[in-house]
N, C-alpha and C positions, 0 to 999 in steps of 0.2 A: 513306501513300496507300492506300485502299480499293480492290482490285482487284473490278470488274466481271464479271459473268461472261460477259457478250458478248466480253470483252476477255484471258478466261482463257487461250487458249491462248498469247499473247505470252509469257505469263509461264512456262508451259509450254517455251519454247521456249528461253528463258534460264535454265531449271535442268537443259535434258536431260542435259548432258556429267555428272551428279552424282544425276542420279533414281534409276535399279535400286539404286544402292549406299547410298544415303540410305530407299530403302525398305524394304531389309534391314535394318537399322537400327533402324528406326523400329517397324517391325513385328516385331522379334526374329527376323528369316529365317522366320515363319510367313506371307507374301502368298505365297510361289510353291505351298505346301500348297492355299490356299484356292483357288487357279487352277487346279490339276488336278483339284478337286473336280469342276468344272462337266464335265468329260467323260464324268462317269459321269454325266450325265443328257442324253447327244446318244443320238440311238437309233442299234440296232446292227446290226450286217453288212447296212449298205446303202454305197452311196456317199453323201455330204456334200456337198453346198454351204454354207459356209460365213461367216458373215458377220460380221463383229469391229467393233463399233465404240468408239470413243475407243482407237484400238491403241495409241497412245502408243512408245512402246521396243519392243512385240513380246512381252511377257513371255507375254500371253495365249492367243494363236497360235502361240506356241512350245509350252505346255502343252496345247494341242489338238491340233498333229500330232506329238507324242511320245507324244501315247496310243495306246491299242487300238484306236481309231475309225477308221471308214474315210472320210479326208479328200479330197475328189477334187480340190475347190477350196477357197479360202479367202480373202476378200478382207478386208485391213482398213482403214481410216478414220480419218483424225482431222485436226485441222486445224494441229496443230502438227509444222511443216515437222522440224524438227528432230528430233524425236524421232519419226519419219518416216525420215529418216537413218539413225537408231541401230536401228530394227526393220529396215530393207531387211540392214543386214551384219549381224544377227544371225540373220536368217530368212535366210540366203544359200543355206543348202541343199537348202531347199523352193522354192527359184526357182521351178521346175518346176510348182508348184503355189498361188505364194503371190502377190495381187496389192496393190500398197498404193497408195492414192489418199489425198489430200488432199482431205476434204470435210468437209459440213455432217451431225452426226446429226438436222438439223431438216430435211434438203433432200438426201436420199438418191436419189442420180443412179443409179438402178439400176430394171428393170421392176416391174410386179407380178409378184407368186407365183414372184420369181427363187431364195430361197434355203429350206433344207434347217430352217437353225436360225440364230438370231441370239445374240450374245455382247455383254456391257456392263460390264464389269469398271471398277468405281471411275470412271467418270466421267460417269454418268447427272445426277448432283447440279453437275454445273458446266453442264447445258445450260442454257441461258437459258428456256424453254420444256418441260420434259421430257415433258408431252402429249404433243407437236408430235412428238418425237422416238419416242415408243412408237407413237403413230399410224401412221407410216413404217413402222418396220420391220414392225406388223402389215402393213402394205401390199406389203412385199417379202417376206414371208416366204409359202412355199408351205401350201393346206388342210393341216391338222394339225402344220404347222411349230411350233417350240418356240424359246422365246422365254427367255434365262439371262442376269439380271442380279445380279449381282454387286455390293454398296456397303453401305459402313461404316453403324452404325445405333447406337443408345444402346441398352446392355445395361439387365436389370432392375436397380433398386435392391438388396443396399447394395452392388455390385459399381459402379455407376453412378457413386455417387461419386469412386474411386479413377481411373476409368477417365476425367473429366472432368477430375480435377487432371492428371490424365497431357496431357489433351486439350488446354487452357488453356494449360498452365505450362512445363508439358517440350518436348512434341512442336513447337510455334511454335520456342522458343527452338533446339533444336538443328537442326532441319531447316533454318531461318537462316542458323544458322553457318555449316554443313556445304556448303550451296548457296552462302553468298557473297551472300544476295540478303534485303533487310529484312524482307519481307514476304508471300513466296509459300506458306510455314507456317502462316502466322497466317488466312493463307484458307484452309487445305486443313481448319482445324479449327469453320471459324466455317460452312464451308459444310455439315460435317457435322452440326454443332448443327442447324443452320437446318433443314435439308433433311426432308420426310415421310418416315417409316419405316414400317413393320410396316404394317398394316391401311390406315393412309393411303396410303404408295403403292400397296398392292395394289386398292386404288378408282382410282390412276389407270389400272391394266394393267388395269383392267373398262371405266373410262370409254373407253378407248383397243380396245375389242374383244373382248381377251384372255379365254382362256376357263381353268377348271381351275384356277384360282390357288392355289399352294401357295407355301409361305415354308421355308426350313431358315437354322436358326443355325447359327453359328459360332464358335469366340472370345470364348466365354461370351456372347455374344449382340451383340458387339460388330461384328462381318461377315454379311449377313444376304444368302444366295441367294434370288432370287426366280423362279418359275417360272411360263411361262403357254404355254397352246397356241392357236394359230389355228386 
């Protein structure tokens, strides 16, 4: 059965007990590397407001207040209850400063010009609408806030290939197993194919406001930062 992306987080929600350790995995223990990347692009010796969307488990928000950054606040989002759970005890000892809600990245319950910088790690490509969703956060993001997303991309050819049998053939098949679940792999790789990368998303973060657009690879080009400012 074809999982929906309206529909994505349920399925989210039934692999959480098994996500971080399947993403280590999957990723060779290089995703928590690519997530501290994004801190050397928050600006510096100020306070933060903070804003994390698709937080999923917390990995992200952990990797930002372990930096040098000065975190004051930090809220993160997503809609899968569950792995919702698994960020509140793992972020338990930024209580203090860490807030996690259950919400939409298309319907972002928060002012205008509320935060500092916003964060988007791996799951821009499962919004149903991702416009809709960059539109928002320009909206919540304070004049000359910065804007860091994060998500998997097709590297150049002849790496390309290697990196699609991987995509296809391997990565469905054990993230499968490992999770218990028939089908939540075979999405995470069809949604990657599908999804606009390089130059195409960076039109939607123009169509959506965003100014300064710059792109950094990763991973031979297979993890692709994208940067924009309000």
């Amino acid at each position: 059965m074809q999982i929906e992306k309206k529909n994505s987080w349920k399925m989210f929600n039934q692999i959480a007990p098994t996500y971080d350790r399947i993403n280590r995995i999957l990723s060779f223990g290089l995703d928590r590397g690519w997530r501290k990347q994004i801190a050397k692009y928050l600006p510096e010796n100020k306070p933060l407001q903070i804003l994390d969307l698709a937080t999923g488990t917390g990995d992200q928000l952990l990797a930002l207040l372990e930096s040098d950054r000065l975190i004051q606040k930090a809220v993160g989002i997503d809609l899968a209850k569950e792995m919702l759970n698994i960020a509140e005890t793992k972020l338990r000892n930024y209580k203090d400063k860490v807030q996690i809600l259950q919400a939409d990245a298309q319907i972002l319950p928060f002012e205008d010009c509320t935060f500092d910088a916003a964060t988007f790690s791996f799951g821009v490509r499962n919004v149903p609408n991702p416009l809709q969703s960059l539109r928002e956060i320009n909206r919540t993001l304070q004049i000359g806030g910065i804007c860091l997303i994060l998500e998997f991309s097709l590297p150049p050819r002849p790496i390309r290939m290697g990196y699609l049998f991987y995509l296809r053939h391997i990565l469905p098949r054990l993230g499968n197993f490992l999770s218990k679940q028939s089908n939540a792999y075979t999405y995470l790789n069809q949604t990657i194919e599908t999804f606009p990368t390089g130059e195409s998303f960076a039109r939607l973060m123009r169509q959506a406001n965003f100014k300064n657009i710059s792109m950094k690879q990763m991973a031979l080009g297979s993890v692709t930062l994208y940067i924009g400012k309000k």
